[in-house]
C-alpha positions in Angstrom: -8.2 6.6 45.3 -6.8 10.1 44.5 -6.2 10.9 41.1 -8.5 8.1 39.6 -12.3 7.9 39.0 -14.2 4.2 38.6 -16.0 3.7 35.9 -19.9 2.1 36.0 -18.2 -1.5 34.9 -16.0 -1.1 37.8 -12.7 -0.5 35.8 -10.5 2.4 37.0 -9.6 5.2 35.1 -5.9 6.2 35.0 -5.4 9.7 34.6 -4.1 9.2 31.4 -7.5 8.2 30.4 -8.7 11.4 31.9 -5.8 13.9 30.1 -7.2 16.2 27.5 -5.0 15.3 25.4 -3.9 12.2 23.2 -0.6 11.7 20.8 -1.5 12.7 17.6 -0.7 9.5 15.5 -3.5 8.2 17.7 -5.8 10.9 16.7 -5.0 10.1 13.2 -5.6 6.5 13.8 -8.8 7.1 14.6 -10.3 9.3 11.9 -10.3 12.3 14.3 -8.3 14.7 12.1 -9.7 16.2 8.9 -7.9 15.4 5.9 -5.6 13.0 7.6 -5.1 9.2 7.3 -2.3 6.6 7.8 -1.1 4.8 5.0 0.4 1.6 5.3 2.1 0.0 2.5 3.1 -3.7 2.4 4.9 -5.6 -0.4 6.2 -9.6 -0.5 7.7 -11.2 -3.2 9.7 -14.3 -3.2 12.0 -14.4 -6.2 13.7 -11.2 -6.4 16.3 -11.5 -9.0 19.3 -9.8 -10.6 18.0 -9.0 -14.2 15.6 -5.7 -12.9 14.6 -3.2 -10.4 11.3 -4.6 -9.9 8.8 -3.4 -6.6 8.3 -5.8 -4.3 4.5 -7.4 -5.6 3.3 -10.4 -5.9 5.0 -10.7 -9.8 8.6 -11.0 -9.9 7.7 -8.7 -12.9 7.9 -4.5 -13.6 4.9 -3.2 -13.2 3.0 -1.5 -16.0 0.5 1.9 -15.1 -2.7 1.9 -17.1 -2.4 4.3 -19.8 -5.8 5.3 -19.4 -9.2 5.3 -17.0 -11.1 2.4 -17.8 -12.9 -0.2 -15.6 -11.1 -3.4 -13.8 -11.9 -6.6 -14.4 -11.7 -8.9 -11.0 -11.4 -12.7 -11.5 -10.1 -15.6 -9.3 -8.5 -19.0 -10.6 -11.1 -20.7 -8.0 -15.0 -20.9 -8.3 -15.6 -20.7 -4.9 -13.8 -16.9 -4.5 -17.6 -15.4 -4.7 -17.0 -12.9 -2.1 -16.7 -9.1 -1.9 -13.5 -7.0 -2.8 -12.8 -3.9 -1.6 -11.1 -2.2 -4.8 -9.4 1.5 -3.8 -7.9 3.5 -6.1 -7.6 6.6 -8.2 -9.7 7.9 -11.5 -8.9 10.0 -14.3 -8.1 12.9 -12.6 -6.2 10.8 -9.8 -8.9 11.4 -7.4 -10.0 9.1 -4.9 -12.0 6.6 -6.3 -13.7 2.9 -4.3 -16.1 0.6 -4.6 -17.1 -3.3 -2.9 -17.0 -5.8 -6.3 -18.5 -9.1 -6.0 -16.2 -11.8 -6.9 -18.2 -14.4 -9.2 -15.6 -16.8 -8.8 -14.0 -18.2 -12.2 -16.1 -15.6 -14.1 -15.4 -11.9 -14.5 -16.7 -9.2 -12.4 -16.2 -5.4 -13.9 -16.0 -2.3 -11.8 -18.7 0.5 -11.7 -15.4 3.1 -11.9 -13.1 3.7 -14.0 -10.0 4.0 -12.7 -6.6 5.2 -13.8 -4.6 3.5 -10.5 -5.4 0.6 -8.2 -3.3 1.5 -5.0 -4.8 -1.7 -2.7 -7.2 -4.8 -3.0 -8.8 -5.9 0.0 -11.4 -9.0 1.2 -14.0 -7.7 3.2 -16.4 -11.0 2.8 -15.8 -14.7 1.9 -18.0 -17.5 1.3 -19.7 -19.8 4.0 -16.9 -22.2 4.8 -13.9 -19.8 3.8 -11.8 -17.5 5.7 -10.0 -16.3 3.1 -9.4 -16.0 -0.5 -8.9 -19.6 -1.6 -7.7 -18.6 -5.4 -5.4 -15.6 -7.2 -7.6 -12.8 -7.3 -6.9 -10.4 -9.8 -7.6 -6.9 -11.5 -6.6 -6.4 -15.0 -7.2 -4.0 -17.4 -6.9 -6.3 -20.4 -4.2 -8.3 -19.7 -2.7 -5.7 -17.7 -2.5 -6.8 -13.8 -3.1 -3.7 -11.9 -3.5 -5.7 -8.4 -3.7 -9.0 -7.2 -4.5 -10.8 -3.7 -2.1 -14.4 -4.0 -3.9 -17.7 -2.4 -4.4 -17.0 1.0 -3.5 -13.9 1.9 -6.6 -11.3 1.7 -5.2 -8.4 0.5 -3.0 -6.9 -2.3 0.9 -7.1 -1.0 2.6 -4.7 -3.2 5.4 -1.5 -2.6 3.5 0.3 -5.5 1.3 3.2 -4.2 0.3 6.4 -6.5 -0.5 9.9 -4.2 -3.7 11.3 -4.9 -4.8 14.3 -6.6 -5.0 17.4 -3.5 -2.7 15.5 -1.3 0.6 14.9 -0.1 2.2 11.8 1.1 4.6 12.1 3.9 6.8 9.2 4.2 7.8 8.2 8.0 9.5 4.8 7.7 10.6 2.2 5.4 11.8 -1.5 6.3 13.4 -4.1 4.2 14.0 -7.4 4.9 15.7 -10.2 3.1 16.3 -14.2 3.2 19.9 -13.3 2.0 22.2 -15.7 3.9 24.9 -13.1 5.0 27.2 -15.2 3.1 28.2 -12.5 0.8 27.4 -13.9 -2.5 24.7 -11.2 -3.3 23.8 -7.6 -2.4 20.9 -6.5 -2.5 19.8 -2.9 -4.4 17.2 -0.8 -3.1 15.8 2.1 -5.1 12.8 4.6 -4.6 11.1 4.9 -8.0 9.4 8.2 -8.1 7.4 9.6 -11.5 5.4 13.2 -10.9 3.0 12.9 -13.3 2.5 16.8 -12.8 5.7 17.5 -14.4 6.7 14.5 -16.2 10.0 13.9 -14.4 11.4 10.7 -13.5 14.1 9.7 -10.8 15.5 8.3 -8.6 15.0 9.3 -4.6 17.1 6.8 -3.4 19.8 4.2 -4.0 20.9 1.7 -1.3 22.7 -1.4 -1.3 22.6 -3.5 1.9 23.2 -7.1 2.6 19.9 -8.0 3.9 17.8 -5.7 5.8 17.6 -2.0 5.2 15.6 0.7 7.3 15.0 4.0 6.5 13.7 6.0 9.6 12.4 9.3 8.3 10.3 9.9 11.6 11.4 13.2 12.6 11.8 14.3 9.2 9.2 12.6 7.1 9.7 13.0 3.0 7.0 14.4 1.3 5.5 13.3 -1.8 3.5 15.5 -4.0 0.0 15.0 -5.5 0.0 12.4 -8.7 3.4 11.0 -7.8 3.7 7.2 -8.7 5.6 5.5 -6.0 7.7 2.4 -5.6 10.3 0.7 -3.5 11.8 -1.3 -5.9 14.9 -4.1 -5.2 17.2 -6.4 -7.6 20.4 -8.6 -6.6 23.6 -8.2 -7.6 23.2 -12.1 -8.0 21.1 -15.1 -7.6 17.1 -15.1 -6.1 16.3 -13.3 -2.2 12.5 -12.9 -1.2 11.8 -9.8 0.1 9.2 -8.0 2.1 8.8 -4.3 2.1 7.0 -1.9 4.7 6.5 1.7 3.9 4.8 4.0 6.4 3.2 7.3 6.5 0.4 9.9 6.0 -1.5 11.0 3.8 -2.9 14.7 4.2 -5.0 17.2 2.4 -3.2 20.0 0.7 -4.2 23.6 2.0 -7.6 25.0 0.1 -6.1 28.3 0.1 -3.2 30.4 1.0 -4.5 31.2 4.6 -4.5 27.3 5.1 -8.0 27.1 5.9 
C-alpha cells in the first residue's frame, strides 16, 4: 500500500507515524525536552463559603506556608495506610526536592528532607487488599497541614502550587466549576493569589466573579510565573456553601543558564 509500511506485528504504519516530526506538547509529555515538564494542578473542595478567599484544597481553610525548612511528618487516621507516598516539593532554597515515605499507618513517619514547600502528595503503593488510601493522609509540620490526600482519592487535590527556584511557570489554562444552582442567590469570586518571594510583593493577578463555571484560556498566550512565586486559585461566595473544583494547566521550564540561552 503506498505511503504505508507494516510493521513485524502486522499493524500498519500511517504516515503520521513515519513524520519526523511530533507536536511539541507531546514531546513534552514524554520527557523529551530538556528542562521541560507539564504541570497539572488539581483542587476540590466542597464547602466553599462566603467568609474568605480560600484555595480550593481539601480544608475549607487558608492555607498557611511553612516559615521555615524542616522535615514533614506523614500520618493517616487508618492503621492499615502502610503504603508508600510520593512527597514532591521544594527545600530551603526552593529547589526541587522528593522522596518515597512509608506510611506506618496510625503512627508517624518523618521525611529524610527538609522542606520549605509541599507542592503535591501522591500514592505510589498500597497494602495487599487496598487500592487506595483507605484513611486522611497528611503532612504537617507541627500542626501545620502542608498536604493531605482525603479517603479515597490518592493524591493531594489542592490549587496551591509554589514555582521552583531556576524556573518559570507558564500558565496555559484554568477551569472552574461549581454546584451553584444558576438560581442567582450567590456569585461566586475567583482570585489568583500570587506572592514573589524574590521581591516580597503580594497581589492580586486576577479577580473574576462568575455564576458557576469560569475558564481562563491563556493557550496562545500563556502567563508566566517567576522562580519562588507562591501560587493559588483561590474562590469565596458572595453567599451561602458551592463545592468547587479547580484545574490549572501549564509548564514548567528551566530558566536560561546564561545570556546566550545555552
Amino acid at each position: 500500500m503506498a505511503g504505508s509500511v507494516v510493521t513485524t506485528n502486522n499493524v500498519l504504519n500511517s504516515i503520521s507515524r513515519q513524520a519526523k516530526t511530533e507536536p511539541f506538547d507531546l514531546q513534552v509529555a514524554r520527557n523529551q525536552i530538556t528542562g521541560h515538564s507539564q504541570i497539572f494542578i488539581f483542587g476540590y473542595q466542597s464547602g466553599v463559603g462566603s467568609a474568605t478567599s480560600i484555595p480550593i484544597w481539601e480544608n475549607a481553610t487558608p492555607y498557611t506556608y511553612a516559615a521555615s525548612a524542616i522535615p514533614m511528618v506523614l500520618t493517616s487516621t487508618s492503621a492499615t495506610d502502610t503504603g508508600n507516598v510520593l512527597v514532591q516539593g521544594l527545600d530551603a532554597n526552593y529547589s526541587p526536592l522528593s522522596e518515597t515515605v512509608t506510611l506506618a499507618g496510625t503512627l508517624t513517619a518523618t521525611t529524610i528532607g527538609s522542606y520549605l514547600r509541599c507542592n503535591f502528595l501522591t500514592c505510589v503503593s498500597v497494602p495487599s487488599g487496598q487500592t487506595t488510601n483507605v484513611g486522611t493522609i497528611t503532612a504537617k509540620q507541627s500542626s501545620n497541614i502542608l498536604a493531605q490526600i482525603n479517603v479515597g482519592i490518592g493524591k493531594s487535590q489542592a490549587s496551591i502550587y509554589t514555582v521552583p527556584a531556576g524556573y518559570t511557570f507558564y500558565l496555559y489554562q484554568v477551569d472552574v466549576s461549581t454546584d451553584n444552582d444558576y438560581s442567582g442567590a450567590a456569585n461566586v469570586l475567583y482570585n489568583v493569589y500570587a506572592f514573589n518571594r524574590n521581591t516580597g510583593v503580594q497581589y492580586s493577578v486576577l479577580q473574576q466573579p462568575f455564576t458557576a463555571i469560569f475558564t481562563a484560556n491563556r493557550t496562545f498566550n500563556p502567563f508566566a510565573y517567576s522562580e519562588k512565586t507562591d501560587l493559588q486559585w483561590q474562590l469565596k461566595t458572595s453567599a451561602g456553601t458551592i463545592g468547587a473544583g479547580v484545574i490549572a494547566v501549564g509548564k514548567l521550564i528551566k530558566n536560561s543558564a546564561d545570556s546566550n540561552n545555552t
